[in-house]
C-alpha positions as CSV (number, residue, x, y, z in Angstrom):
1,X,-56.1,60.6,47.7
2,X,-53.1,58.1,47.6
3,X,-50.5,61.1,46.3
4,X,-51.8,63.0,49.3
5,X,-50.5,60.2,51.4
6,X,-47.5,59.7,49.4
7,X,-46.6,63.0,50.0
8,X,-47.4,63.9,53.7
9,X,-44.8,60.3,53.8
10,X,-41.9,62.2,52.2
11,X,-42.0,65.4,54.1
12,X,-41.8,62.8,57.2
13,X,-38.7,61.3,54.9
14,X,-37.3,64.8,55.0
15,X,-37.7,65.5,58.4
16,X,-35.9,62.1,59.5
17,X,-32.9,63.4,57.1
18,X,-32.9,66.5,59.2
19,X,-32.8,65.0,62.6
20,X,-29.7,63.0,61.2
21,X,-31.7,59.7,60.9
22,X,-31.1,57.5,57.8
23,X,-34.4,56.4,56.7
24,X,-32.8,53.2,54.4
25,X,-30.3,51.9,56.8
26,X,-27.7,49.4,56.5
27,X,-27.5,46.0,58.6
28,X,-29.3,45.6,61.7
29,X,-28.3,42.2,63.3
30,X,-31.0,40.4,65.2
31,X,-31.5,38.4,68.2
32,X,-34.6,37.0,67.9
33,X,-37.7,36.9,65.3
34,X,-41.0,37.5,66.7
35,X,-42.0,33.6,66.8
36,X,-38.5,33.1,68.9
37,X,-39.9,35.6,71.2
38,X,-42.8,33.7,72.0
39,X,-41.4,30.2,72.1
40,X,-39.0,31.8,75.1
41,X,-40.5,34.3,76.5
42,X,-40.4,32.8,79.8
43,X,-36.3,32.4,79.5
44,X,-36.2,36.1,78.7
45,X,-37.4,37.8,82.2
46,X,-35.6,37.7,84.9
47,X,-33.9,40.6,87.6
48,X,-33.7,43.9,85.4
49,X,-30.2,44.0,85.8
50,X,-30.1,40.9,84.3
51,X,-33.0,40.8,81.7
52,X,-31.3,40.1,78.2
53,X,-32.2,42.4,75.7
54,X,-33.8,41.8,72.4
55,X,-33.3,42.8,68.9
56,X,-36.6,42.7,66.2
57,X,-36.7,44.3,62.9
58,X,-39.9,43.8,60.6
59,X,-42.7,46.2,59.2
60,X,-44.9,48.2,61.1
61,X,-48.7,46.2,60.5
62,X,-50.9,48.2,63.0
63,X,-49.5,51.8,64.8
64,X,-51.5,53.7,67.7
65,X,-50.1,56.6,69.0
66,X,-51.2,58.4,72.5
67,X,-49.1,61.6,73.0
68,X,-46.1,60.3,75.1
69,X,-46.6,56.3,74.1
70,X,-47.2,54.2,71.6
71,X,-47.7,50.9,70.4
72,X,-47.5,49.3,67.1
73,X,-47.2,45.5,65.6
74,X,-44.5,44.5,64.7
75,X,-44.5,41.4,61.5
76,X,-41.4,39.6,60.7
77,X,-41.6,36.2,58.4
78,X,-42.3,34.2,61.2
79,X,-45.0,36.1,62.8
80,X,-45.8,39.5,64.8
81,X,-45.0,41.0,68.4
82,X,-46.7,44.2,70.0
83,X,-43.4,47.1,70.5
84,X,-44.0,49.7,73.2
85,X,-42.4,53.1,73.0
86,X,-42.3,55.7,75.9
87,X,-40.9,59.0,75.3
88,X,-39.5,58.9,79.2
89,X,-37.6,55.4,78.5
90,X,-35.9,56.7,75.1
91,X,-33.6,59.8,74.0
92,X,-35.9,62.5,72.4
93,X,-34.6,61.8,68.7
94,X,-35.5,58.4,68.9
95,X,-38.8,59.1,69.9
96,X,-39.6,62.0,67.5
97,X,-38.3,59.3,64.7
98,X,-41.4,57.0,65.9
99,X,-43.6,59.9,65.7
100,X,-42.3,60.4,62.0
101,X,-43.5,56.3,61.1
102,X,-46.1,55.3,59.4
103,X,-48.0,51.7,58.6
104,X,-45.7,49.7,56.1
105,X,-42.2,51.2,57.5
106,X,-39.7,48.9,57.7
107,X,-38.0,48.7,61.7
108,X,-35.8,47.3,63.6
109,X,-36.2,47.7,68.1
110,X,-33.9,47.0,70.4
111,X,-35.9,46.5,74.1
112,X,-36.8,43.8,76.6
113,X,-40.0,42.2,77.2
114,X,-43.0,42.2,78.8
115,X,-46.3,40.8,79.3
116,X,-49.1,43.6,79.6
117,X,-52.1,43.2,82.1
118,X,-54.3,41.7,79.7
119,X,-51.6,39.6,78.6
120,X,-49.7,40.1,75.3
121,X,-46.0,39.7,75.1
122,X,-44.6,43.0,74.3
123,X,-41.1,44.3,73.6
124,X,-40.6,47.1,75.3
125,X,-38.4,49.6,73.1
126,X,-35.8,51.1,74.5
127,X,-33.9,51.7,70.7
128,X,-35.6,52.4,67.3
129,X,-34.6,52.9,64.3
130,X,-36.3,52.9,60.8
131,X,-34.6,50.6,58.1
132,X,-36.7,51.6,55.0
133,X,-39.3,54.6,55.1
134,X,-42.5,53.0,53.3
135,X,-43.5,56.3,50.8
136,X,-46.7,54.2,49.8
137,X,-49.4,53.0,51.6
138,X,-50.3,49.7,51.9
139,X,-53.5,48.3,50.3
140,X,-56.9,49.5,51.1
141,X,-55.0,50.5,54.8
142,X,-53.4,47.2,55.5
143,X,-56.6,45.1,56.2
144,X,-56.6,43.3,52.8
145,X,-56.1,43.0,49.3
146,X,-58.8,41.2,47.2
147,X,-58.3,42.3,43.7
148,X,-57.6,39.5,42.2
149,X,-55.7,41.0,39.0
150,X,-53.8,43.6,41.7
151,X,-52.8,40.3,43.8
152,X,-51.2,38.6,40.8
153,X,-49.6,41.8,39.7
154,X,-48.5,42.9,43.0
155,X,-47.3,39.8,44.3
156,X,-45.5,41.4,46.7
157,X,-48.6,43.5,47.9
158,X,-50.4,40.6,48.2
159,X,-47.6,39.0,50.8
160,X,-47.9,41.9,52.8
161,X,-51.9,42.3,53.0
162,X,-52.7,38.9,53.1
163,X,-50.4,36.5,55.4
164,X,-52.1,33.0,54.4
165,X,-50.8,33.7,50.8
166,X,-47.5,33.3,52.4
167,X,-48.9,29.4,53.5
168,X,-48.6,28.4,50.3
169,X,-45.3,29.4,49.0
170,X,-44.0,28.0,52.6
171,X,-45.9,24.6,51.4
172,X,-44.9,25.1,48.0
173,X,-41.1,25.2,49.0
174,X,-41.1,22.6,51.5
175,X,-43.0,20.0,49.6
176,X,-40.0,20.7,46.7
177,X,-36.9,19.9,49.3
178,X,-39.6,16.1,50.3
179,X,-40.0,15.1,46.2
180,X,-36.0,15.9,46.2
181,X,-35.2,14.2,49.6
182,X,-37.5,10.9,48.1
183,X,-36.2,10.7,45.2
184,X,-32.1,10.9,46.2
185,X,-33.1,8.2,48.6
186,X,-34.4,5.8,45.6
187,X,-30.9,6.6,44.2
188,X,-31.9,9.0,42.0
189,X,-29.4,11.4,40.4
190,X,-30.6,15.0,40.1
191,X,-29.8,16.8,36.7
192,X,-30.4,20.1,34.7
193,X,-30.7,20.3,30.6
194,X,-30.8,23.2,28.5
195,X,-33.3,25.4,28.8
196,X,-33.3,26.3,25.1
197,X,-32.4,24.6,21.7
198,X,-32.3,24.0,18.1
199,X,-35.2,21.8,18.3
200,X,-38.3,21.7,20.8
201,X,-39.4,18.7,21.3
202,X,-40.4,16.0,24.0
203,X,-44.5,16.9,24.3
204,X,-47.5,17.9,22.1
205,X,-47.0,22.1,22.4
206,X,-46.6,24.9,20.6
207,X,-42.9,26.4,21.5
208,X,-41.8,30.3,22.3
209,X,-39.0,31.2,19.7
210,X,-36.6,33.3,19.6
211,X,-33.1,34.3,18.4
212,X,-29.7,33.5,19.5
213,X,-27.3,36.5,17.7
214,X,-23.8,35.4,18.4
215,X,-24.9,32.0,16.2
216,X,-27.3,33.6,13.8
217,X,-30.0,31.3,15.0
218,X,-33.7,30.5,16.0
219,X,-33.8,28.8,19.5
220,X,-37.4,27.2,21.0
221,X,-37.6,27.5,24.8
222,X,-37.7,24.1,25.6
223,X,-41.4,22.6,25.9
224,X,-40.3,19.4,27.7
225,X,-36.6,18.1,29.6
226,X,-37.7,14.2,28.1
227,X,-35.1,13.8,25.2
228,X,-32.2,15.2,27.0
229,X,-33.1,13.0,30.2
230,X,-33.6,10.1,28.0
231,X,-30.2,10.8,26.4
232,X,-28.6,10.5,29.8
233,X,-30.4,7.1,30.0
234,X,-28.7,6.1,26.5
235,X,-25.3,7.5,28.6
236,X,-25.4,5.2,31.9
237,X,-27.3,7.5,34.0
238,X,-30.4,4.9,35.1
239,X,-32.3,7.0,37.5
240,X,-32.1,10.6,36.7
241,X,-34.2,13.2,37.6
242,X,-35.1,17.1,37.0
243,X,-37.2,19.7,38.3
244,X,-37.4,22.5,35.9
245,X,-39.3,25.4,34.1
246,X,-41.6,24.7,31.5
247,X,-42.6,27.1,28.5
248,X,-45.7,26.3,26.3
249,X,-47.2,28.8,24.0
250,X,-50.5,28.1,24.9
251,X,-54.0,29.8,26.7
252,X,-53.9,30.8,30.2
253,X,-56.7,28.8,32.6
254,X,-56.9,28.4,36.0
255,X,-54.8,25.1,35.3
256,X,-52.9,26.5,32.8
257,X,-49.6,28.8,33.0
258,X,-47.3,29.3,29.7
259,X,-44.5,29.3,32.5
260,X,-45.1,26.3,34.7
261,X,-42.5,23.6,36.5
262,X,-42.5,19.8,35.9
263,X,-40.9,17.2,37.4
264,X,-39.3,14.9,35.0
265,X,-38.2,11.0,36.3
266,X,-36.5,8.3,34.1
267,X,-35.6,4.7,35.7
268,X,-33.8,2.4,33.0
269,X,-35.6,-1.3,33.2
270,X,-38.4,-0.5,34.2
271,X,-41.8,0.5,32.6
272,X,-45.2,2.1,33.0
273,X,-46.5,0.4,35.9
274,X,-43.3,1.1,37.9
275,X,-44.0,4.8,37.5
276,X,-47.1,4.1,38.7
277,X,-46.0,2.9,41.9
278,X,-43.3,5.6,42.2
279,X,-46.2,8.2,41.3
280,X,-48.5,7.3,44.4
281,X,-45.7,6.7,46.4
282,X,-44.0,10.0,45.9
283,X,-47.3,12.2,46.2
284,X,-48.5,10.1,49.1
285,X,-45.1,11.0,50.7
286,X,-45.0,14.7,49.8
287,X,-48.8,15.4,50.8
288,X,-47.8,13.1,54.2
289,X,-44.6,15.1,55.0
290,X,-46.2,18.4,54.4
291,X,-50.0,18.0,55.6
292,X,-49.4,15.1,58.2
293,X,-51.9,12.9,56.5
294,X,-52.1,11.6,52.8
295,X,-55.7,12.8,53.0
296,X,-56.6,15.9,51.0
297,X,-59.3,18.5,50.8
298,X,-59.3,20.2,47.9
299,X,-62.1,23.0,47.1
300,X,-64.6,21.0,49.6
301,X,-63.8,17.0,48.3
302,X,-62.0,15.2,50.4
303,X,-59.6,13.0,49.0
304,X,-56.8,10.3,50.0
305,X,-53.5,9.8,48.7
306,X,-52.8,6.4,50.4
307,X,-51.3,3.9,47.6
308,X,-52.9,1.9,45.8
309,X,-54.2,4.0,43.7
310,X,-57.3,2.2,40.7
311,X,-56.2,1.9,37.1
312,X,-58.6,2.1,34.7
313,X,-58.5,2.0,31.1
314,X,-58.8,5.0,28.9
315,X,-61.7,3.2,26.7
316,X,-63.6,1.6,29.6
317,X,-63.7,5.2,31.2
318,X,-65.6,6.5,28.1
319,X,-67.9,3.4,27.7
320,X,-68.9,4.3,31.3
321,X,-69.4,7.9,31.0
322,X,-70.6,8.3,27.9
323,X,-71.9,4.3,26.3
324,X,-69.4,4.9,23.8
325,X,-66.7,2.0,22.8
326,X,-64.0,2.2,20.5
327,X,-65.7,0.3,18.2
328,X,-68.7,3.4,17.9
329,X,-65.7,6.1,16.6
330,X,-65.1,3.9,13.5
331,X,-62.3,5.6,11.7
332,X,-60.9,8.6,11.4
333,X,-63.8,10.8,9.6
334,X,-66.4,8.9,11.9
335,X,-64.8,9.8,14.7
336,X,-64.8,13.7,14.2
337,X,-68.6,12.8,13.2
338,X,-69.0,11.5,17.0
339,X,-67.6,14.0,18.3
340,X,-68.7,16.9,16.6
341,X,-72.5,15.2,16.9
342,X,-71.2,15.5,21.2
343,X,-70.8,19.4,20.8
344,X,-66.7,19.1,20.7
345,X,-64.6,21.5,18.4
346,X,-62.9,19.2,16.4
347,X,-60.0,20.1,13.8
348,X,-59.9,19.0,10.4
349,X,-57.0,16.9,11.1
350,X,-57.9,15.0,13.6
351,X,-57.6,11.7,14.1
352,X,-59.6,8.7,16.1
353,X,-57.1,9.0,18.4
354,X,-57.6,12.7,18.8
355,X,-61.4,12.9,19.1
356,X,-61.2,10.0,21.9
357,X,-58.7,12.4,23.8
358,X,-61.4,14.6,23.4
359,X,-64.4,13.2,24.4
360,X,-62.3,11.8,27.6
361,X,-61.1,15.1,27.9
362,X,-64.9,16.3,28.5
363,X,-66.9,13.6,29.7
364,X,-64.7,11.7,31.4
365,X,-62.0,13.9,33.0
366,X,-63.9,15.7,35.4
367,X,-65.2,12.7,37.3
368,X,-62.2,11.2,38.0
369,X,-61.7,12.4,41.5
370,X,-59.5,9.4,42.2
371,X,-56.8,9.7,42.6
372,X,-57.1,7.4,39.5
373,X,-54.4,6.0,36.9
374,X,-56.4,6.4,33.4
375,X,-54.0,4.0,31.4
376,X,-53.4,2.7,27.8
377,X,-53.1,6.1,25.3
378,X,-54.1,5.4,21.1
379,X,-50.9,5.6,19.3
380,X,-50.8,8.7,18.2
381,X,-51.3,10.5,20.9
382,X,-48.3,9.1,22.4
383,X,-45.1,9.3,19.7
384,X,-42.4,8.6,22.7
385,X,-44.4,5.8,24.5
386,X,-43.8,2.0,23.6
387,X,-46.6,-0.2,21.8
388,X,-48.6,-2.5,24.1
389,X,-47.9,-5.9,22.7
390,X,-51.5,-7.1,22.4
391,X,-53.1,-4.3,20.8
392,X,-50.3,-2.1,19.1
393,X,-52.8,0.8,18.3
394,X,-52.2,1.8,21.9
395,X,-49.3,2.7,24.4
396,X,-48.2,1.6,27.8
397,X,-49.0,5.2,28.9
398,X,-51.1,6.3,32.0
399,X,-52.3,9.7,33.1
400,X,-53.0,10.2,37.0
401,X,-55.7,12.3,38.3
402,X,-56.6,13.7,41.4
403,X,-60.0,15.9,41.6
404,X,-60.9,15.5,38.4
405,X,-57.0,16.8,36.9
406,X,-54.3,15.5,35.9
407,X,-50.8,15.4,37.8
408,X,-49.0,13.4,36.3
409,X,-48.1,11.5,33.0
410,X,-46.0,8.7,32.1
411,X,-45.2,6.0,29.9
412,X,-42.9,3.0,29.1
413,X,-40.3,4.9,26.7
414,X,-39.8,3.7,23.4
415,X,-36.4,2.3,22.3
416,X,-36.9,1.1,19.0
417,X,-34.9,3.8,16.7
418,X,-36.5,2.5,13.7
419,X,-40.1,3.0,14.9
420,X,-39.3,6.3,16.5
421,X,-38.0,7.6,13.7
422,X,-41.3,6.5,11.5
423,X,-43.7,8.2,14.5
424,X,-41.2,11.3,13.8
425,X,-42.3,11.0,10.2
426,X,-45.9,10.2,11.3
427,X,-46.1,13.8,13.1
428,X,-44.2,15.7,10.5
429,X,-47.5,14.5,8.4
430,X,-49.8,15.6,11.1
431,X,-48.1,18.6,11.2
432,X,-48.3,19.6,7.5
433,X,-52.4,19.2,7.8
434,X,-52.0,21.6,10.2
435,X,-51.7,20.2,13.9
436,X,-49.1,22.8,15.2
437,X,-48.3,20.9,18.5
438,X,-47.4,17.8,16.3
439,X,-43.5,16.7,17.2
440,X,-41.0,17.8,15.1
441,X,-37.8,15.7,14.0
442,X,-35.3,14.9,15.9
443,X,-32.3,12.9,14.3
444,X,-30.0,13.5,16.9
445,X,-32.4,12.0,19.7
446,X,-33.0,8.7,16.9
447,X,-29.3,8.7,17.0
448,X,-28.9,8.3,20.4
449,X,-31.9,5.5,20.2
450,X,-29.6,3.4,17.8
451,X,-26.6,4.0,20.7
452,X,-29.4,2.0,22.6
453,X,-31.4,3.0,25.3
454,X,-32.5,0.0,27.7
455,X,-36.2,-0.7,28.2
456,X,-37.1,2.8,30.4
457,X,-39.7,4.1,32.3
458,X,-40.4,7.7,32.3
459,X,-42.7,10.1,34.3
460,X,-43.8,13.6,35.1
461,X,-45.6,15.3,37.4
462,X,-46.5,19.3,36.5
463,X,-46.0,20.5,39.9
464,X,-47.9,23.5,40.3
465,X,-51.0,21.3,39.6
466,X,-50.2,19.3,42.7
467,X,-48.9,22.4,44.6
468,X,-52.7,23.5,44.1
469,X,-53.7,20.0,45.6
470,X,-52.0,20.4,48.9
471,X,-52.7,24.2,49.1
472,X,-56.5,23.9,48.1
473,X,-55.8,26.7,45.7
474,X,-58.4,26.8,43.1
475,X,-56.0,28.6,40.5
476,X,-52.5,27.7,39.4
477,X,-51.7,31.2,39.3
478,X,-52.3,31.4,42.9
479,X,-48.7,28.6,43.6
480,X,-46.9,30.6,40.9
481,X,-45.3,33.7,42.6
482,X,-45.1,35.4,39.7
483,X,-48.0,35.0,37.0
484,X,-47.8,36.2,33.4
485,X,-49.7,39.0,32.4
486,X,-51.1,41.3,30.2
487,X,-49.0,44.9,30.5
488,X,-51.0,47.8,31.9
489,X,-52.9,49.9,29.5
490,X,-51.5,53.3,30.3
């Protein structure tokens, strides 16, 4: 039983106390990590008057004990080395401190190395000392942790148990410093906006509320960073940039996370199809720098990145999917007629607009393996995004996708105040029949609009989507370190 184990590993605890051992030490500087090793072995033997010694400190991964001698793995961040202790070649508390570890102790060796007969490198110990006493046991004894629900949970269990989880936070983290080092070299300024607000606007989502008490107030966590970027537009700032958390009080799916990061670019004269070519030349970048190639594999398709990337039009892609043109929705009460007769839940409010979303959504959306720019939005759909001058029911607005999701959205930012301000109204409508992600008001933001805000293209990219792309994760919660979750039932 686990409390058996838990306590046999405090009476060791005790027992180090008593030998005058601290078992949670303080600093123990290293020389090396178990990768360095490696690299230079060959530059650390030499006379044994002269061999250099090394310092390692890292968690004990596999221990086996004969009598006099041991030997146990050794796992820093960069790797693992195999330690060697002799009782003969250490001072007898030392040695009866190594008898006292267990798997999962936390260690740091001072030695020199060696390479055994059948030809590991191995540090030789010729100092031990135990940095934090591990009173748990690791999961299912060290040689994996599957539980899926335990993994998210116990993230940090899961780092431990299983080392390729580690992968993808390393790619994670280095693809985040390329989209940063890309974009300061178009001459884009890096920003950060409020996290919270009077208002939450800037996407189609329900917002978390809560309450600010020194002001007396309700505060939305912000569902968006596109008004406040767009404000620094209307400011003088014409590139600007964020990469930020996310909150939407929405389901949880494997592409889905109510906590989630986004990417946010604005670029002041240009438009839609400039974010296009930034969008495939950004990701094409990232996936190069991180992976070597623009080509992907994700969950057995193999896909490339290279740019140019197709463009096809959001009502072509349903006429070829499903035969259905724009003309076949009708109006408004048709459309729900469509797609209700197509087996879609459609709300009472909807609009045509909404019901083509829809049926793309369904029938279209997964095939797009692309990568693919599925461009020109209805109207409604898009309340920020600027009218296409031959057909004003729609937007210049594109989505991108990349194994049948989407990555990325952007569109050619509307700077009419006057307009704005009447899609604000628009929404409020939709709103009042009940569509609870409709767009709020905001007169400050129109405000800045009549302040002017030159023709702008605008752009993000949710980047735990694409972090899932370059890790061949099939679950968002498997980039995000930390997952919500439902509490324990006690």
């Amino acid at each position: 039983m686990e409390q058996d184990v838990i306590s046999a590993r405090r009476e060791k605890l005790d027992k180090l106390r008593e030998l005058g051992f601290r078992p949670f030490g303080h600093r123990f500087p290293r020389t090396h990590t178990c990768q360095e090793v490696h690299a230079s072995f060959d530059q650390l033997q030499g006379p044994p008057a002269a061999v250099p010694q090394v310092a390692l400190a890292g968690r004990i991964m596999a221990l086996r004990s004969h009598g006099k001698a041991g030997f146990f793995d050794l796992v820093d961040q960069t790797g693992k080395l195999q330690v060697y202790v002799r009782q003969d070649r250490v001072d007898p508390q030392t040695f009866e401190a190594f008898s006292l570890s267990d798997l999962g102790d936390i260690v740091g060796v001072r030695g020199v190395v060696f390479r055994t007969r059948t030809g590991e490198d191995t540090l030789e110990a010729q100092t031990f000392e135990v940095l934090a006493k591990a009173l748990r046991p690791l999961p299912e004894k060290w040689h994996g942790l599957r539980d899926v629900d335990t993994r998210y949970r116990q993230r940090y269990l899961d780092l431990i148990a299983n080392p390729e989880v580690r992968r993808v936070f390393d790619v994670r983290s280095e693809a985040t410093r390329v989209m940063r080092e890309f974009l300061h070299g178009e001459g884009f300024t890096e920003v950060e906006t409020p996290v919270f607000g009077s208002l939450a606007g800037g996407a189609n989502a329900r917002p978390f509320v809560t309450h600010h008490n020194a002001q007396d107030m309700t505060v939305y966590l912000r569902i968006a960073t596109e008004l406040h970027l767009k404000r620094l537009v209307v400011g003088g700032f014409e590139k600007v940039f964020e990469i930020g958390r996310i909150f939407r009080n929405e389901g949880i799916s494997t592409r889905h996370n109510p906590e989630f990061t986004m990417l946010e670019l604005y670029q002041a004269y240009a438009d839609y199809t400039d974010m296009m070519d930034i969008t495939e030349r950004l990701i094409s970048h990232t996936a190069t720098a991180v992976l070597g190639s623009p080509r992907i594999t994700y969950q057995g398709t193999s896909v490339d990145l290279t740019p140019p990337w197709p463009r096809l039009s959001m009502v072509e892609a349903l006429r070829r999917h499903t035969g259905l043109g724009l003309e076949d929705l009708g109006d408004d009460a048709q459309a729900c007629e469509v797609g209700r007769a197509r087996g879609l839940d459609i709300p009472p409010h909807a609009t045509r607009g909404m019901v083509l979303d829809k049926l793309v959504g369904e029938f279209v959306e997964p095939h797009l393996v692309g990568p693919v720019f599925l461009v020109d939005y209805p109207l409604e759909l898009s309340p920020l995004a600027k009218r296409k001058p031959d057909n004003p029911e729609f937007v210049e607005r594109f989505e991108a996708f990349v194994c049948g999701g989407e990555v990325a959205n952007a569109f050619s930012e509307l700077n009419d105040p006057d307009d704005q301000r009447q899609r604000f109204l628009d929404q409020l409508a939709e709103k009042a029949k009940g569509n609870e992600e409709a767009h709020v008001m905001d007169d400050d933001y129109v405000n800045a609009l009549e302040h002017g805000l030159p023709p702008t293209g605008g752009l993000g990219i949710g980047l735990d989507r694409l972090f899932m792309l370059l890790t061949d994760s099939p679950c968002i919660r498997d980039v995000i370190l930390f997952p919500l979750l439902r509490p324990l039932k006690e």
